[in-house]
Structure formats: structure tokens, C-alpha cells
N, C-alpha and C positions, 0 to 999 in steps of 0.2 A: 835403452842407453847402451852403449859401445863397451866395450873392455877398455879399462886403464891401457892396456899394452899397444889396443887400437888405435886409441885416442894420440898417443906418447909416436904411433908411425906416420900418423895425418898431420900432428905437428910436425915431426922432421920432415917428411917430405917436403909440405909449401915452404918450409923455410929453405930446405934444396932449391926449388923452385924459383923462389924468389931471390934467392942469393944468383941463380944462373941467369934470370932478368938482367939484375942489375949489373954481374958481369959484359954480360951480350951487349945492354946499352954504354956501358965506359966505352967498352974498346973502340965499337963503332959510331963512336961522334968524338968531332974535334970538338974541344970544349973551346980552344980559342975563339971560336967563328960560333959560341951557343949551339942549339938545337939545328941540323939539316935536315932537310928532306928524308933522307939518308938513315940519320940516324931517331926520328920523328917515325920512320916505316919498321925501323930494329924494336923501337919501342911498344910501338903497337904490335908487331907479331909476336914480343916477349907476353905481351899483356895476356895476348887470345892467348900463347903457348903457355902461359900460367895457370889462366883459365880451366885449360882443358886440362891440366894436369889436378889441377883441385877436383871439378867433375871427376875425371877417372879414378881419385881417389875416395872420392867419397861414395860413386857408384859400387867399388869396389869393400869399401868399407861394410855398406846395406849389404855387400850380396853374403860379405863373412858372417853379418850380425843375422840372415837370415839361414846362412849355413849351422851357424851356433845353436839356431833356435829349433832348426827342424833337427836336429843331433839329437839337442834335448829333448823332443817331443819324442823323437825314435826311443831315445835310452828310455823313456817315461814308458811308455807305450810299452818296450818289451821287460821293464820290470814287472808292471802290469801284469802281464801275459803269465811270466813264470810264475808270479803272485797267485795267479786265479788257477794254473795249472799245478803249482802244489796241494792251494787248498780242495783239489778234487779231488786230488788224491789221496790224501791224507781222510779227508770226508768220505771217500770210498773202504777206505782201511777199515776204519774204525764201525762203519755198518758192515764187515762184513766180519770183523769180530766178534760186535754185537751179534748177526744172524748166527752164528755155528759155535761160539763161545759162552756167551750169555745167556742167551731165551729162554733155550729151551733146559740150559740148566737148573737156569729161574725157574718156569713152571714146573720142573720136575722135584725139586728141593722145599717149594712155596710151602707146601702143604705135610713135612718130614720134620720131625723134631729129632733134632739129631743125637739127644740122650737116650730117649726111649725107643728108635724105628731098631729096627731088625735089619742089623749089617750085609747079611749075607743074600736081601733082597737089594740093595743098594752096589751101583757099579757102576763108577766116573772115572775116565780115561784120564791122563793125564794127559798134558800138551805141551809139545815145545813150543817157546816162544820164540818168536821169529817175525820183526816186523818190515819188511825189505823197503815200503815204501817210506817209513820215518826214517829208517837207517838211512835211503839216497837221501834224503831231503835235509838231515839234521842242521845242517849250515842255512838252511833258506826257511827254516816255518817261523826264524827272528821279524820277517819281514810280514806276517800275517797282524801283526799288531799285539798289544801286550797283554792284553785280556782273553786274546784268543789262544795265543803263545800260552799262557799260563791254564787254558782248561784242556790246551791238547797235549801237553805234556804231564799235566795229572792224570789224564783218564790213562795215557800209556802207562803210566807211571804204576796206578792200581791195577791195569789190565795187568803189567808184569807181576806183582803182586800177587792176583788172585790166582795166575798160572802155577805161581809156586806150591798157593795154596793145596791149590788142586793136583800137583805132584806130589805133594807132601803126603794128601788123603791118599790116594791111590798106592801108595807104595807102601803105608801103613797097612791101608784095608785089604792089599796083601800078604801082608807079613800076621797080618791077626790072622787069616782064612787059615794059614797053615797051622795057627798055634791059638786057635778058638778060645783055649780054657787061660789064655794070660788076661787077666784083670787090668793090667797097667796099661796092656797095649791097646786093649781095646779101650780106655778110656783116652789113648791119645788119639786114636783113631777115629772117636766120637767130635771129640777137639777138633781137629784139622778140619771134618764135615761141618764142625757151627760156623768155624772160620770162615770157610768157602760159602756157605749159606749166608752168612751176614755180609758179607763183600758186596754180592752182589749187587741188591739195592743201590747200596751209594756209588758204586762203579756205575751203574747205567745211568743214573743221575748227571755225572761228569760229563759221558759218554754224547747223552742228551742234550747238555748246554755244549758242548765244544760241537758237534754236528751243526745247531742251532745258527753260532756265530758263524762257519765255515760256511755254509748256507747263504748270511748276510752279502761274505765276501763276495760268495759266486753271484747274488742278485737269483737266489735258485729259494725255490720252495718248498717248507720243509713240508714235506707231505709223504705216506705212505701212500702207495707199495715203493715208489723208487729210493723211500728212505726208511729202512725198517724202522728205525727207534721210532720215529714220529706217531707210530700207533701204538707204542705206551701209553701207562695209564699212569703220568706222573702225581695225581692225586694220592692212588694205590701204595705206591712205590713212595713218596715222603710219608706218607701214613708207615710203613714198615720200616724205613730209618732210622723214624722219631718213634716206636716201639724197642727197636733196639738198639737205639741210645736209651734209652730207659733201665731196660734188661740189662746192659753193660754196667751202668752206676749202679744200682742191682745189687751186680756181681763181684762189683770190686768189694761190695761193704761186708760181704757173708764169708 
């Protein structure tokens, strides 16, 4: 169907049209003497010249309605484009936080009870956070959809979270090296290490689904090696959650 604004220029024109007919046939026939030859050949060429002006209007009409459509196809098409080119990127970010942030913190923390290990064999760097690719994109991952929107701004959300955590550890578990014999610091220093040790799990949990969906979007597979979390063991991983949610309610009662 045409545009209202279309439709409202095809009316006015035939009625131009046809108002310049019926001028062209007044002028050129005597009415006292009826119809002539004369003005019988005015009339027919107004007809065809009306004609062709309807044609040209309405050819011209199709060619806007088909301009409009291939616009929209284009705008479509490069929404698209950006859509699939944020979600790679964002998809890329967040594996490659997981690989140098997460993993190997995980396994190295998996098996450390952070009341009882021995501080002074234990040493986690701190990290700035720094996400360049969320930071371009903040105005565009609205367009990723709401469900995806909402697990890739959680997983950022606790990845910034657990950075702190882990700045938190690190500058404590400095500040006790110097002053080994304080009791209090070293017990926040233990703290900050559960923190960082319990984060974990559910952050790559998040991590795992927002990948998953981003995935969807690209029509991409989740699969390792080109997607590290995909060789998670999310069984493993809601098994230790759902231990410590346990251990938390635990902790609030004692």
C-alpha cells in the first residue's frame, strides 16, 4: 500500500489533470455549433494527455513505493549487521575474560579453604577493569534483545564486582605480609579470599548463559576451543553454587 502523503499527490495531480482537460476542451469548441471536429480532436488528445499523466503518475508512484521498500530492506539489513557485529564482540570480550580472569583462578582457588590455607603461599594479582568493547557499544547491546541485554549486563556487572573483589584481596594480603602477627587483618584478608572464591561459580554461570544467547544471535556454535566457557563443566559449577548457598544461610544463622 502507498503512503497517505502518496496517495493525497496522485489525487491532486488527476484532479490537475483533469481540471486542464476540461479547460483545454471549453476553450477550444464553440458551444453554439455543439461539438467540432476541432474540438472532438482537443478532446481526445486531452483524454490520451490525461491518460499518460495518470500512467506517469502512478509508474512513478511504484517506483517511490519500491524506493521506500528497498530503504527499508537496506535500514533492516544494516541494523542487522551492527546487531550481529556487536554481539561478536561483546561475545569475544567476555571469553576472553573468562580465559585470563576466571579459569584459571577457579581452578587454582577450587580446592583452597580460604580460612584455613596458608596466606603466604597464596598470591592474586589484582586487575583493572577496563571493558573497551561494552564501554563502545553501551548505546547498542539495547538492540540484542531483553533477555540477552539482561545476562550481559549481569555477567559485566559481577565480572566488575569480582575485580574489586580481588583488588580488595590483593592489597589486604599485602598489607598482612608486612604485619603477619595482626589477627584482624588477617581475618579480613581470609574474607576478601572467600569472597573472591565464592564469586566465581556464579559469575561464570552468567558468563555461560550470556555467551550461549550471543551465540543464538550470531547463528554461531557454542563449542570449544573457539569458545572457552563451552568446556565447562556446568553440572560441577551449579553443584558448588548450590553448596554455597547453603554455607551462606550457614553463616548468616551462627
Amino acid at each position: 500500500m502507498s503512503k497517505p502523503w502518496l496517495s493525497r499527490i496522485l489525487q491532486i495531480a488527476g484532479t490537475l489533470a483533469l481540471v486542464a482537460l476540461a479547460v483545454s476542451v471549453y476553450r477550444r469548441t464553440d458551444w453554439c455549433k455543439g461539438f467540432t471536429p476541432d474540438g472532438i480532436m482537443t478532446l481526445l488528445a486531452g483524454i490520451i494527455a490525461f491518460a499518460a499523466v495518470i500512467i506517469q503518475i502512478r509508474s512513478s508512484s511504484r517506483q517511490v513505493r519500491e524506493q521506500i521498500t528497498a530503504q527499508r530492506d537496506a535500514e533492516r539489513e544494516e541494523t542487522e549487521r551492527q546487531k550481529r557485529a556487536v554481539a561478536n564482540a561483546i561475545l569475544s570480550e567476555i571469553d576472553e575474560t573468562y580465559r585470563f580472569l576466571l579459569r584459571d583462578v577457579h581452578g587454582f582457588l577450587r580446592t583452597i579453604d580460604p580460612k584455613r590455607e596458608n596466606l603466604r603461599d597464596i598470591l592474586i594479582k589484582s586487575f583493572v577493569a577496563r571493558f573497551p568493547i561494552l564501554d563502545a557499544n553501551a548505546g547498542k547491546i539495547g538492540d540484542l534483545g531483553e533477555d540477552t541485554v539482561g545476562n550481559v549486563v549481569g555477567s559485566y556487572s559481577c565480572i566488575r564486582a569480582y575485580l574489586i573483589s580481588l583488588d580488595n584481596f590483593a592489597l589486604s594480603h599485602e598489607r598482612w605480609l608486612s604485619k603477619p602477627g595482626d589477627a584482624l587483618l588477617e581475618e579480613r584478608t581470609r574474607e576478601f579470599l572467600s569472597d573472591v572464591k565464592n564469586a566465581i561459580p556464579s559469575l561464570i554461570c552468567l558468563a555461560h548463559e550470556a555467551s550461549k544467547e550471543l551465540c543464538n544471535i550470531l547463528s554461531k556454535k557454542f563449542e570449544a576451543p573457539g569458545i572457552a566457557l563451552a568446556a565447562e563443566d556446568m553440572d560441577a559449577l551449579r553443584e558448588e553454587v548450590t553448596k554455597m548457598g547453603d554455607g551462606g544461610i550457614i553463616g548468616s544463622k551462627s
